[in-house]
C-alpha positions as CSV (number, residue, x, y, z in Angstrom):
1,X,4.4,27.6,-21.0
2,X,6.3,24.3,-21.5
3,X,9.0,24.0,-23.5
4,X,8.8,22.1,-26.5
5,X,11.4,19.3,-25.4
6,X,8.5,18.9,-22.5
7,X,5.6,16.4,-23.1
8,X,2.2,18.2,-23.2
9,X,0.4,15.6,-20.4
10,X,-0.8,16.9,-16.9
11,X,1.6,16.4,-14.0
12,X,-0.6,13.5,-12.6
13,X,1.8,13.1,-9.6
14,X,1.0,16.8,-8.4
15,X,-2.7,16.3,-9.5
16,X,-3.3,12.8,-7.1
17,X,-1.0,14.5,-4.2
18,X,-3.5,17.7,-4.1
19,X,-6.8,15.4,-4.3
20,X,-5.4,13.4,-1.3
21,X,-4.5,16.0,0.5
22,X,-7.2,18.1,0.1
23,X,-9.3,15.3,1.2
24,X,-7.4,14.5,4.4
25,X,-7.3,18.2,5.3
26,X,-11.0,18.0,5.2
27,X,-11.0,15.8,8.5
28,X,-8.1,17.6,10.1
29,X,-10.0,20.7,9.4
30,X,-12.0,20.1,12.2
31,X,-9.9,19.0,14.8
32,X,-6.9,21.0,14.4
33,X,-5.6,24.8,15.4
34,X,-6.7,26.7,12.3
35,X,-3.7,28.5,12.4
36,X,-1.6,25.2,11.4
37,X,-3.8,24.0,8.4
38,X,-1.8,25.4,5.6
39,X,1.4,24.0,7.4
40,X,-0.4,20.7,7.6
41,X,-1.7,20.8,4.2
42,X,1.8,21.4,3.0
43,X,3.6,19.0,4.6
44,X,0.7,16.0,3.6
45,X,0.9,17.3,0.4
46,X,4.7,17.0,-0.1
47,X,4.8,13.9,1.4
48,X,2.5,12.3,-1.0
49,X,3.7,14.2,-3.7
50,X,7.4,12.7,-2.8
51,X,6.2,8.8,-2.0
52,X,3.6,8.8,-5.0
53,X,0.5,7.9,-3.0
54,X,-2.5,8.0,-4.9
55,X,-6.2,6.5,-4.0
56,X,-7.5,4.3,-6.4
57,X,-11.7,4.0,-5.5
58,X,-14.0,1.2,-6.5
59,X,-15.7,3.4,-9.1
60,X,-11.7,4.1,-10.8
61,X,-10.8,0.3,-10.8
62,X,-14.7,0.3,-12.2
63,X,-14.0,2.9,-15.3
64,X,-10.4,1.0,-16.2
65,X,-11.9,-2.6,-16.4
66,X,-10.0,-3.5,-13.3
67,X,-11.6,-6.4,-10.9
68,X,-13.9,-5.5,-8.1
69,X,-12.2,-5.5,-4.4
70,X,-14.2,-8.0,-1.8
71,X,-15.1,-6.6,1.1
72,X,-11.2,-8.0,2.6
73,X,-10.3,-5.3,-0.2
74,X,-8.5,-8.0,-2.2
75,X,-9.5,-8.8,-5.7
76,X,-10.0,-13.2,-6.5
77,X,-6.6,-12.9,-8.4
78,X,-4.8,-11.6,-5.3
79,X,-6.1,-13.6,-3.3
80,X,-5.4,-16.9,-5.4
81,X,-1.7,-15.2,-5.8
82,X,-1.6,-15.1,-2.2
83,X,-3.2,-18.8,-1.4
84,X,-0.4,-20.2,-3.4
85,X,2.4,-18.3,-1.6
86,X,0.7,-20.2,1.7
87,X,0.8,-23.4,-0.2
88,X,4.4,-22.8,-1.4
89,X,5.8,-22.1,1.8
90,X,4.3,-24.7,3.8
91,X,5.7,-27.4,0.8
92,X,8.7,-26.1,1.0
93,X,9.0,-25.7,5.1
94,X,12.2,-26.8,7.2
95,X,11.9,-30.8,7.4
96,X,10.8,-31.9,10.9
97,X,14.5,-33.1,13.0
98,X,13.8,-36.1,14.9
99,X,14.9,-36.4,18.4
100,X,15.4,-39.7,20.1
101,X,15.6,-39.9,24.0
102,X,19.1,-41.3,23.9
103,X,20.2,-38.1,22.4
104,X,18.7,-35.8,24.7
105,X,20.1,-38.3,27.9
106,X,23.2,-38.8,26.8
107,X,26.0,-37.3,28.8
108,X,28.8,-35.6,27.2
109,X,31.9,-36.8,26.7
């Protein structure tokens, strides 16, 4: 039981790391030594459990009024975002140097 200092919400970290890594360790499953599942299984777990990863599907983004990924899985607003970051870097590029024969030819001094 929780203390009462403790907010009464799910553990939503624990609850994404276990649905990834339960669906990861469905492929493994069949490829690996079924002797080193549970080893595997841990280790994915903790690793997303530590770094946060969680999988966000189309039908999630869907039920939370997000945008819809294009097939690139970018949404439009991303990829406007991005398009200007092209555009900003290419205004703001390293000015051309011009180089003149002479100075190429020139012996030193």
């Amino acid at each position: 039981m929780k203390s009462l200092g403790e907010p009464l919400r799910p553990n939503l970290r624990r609850l994404r790391a276990s649905q990834l890594s339960a669906m990861v360790i469905q492929v493994v499953a069949k490829h690996a030594d079924p002797d080193a599942l549970n080893a595997i299984h841990v280790e994915l777990y903790q690793m997303f459990h530590d770094h946060g990863a969680e999988l966000i599907s189309d039908f999630d983004r869907q039920q939370h009024g997000m945008s819809p990924r294009g097939p690139d899985g970018w949404t439009a607003e991303e990829m406007l975002l991005l398009e200007r970051f092209r555009v900003l870097a290419l205004q703001n590029s390293m000015k051309p140097i011009m180089v003149t024969p002479g100075d190429i030819l020139d012996e030193p001094k």
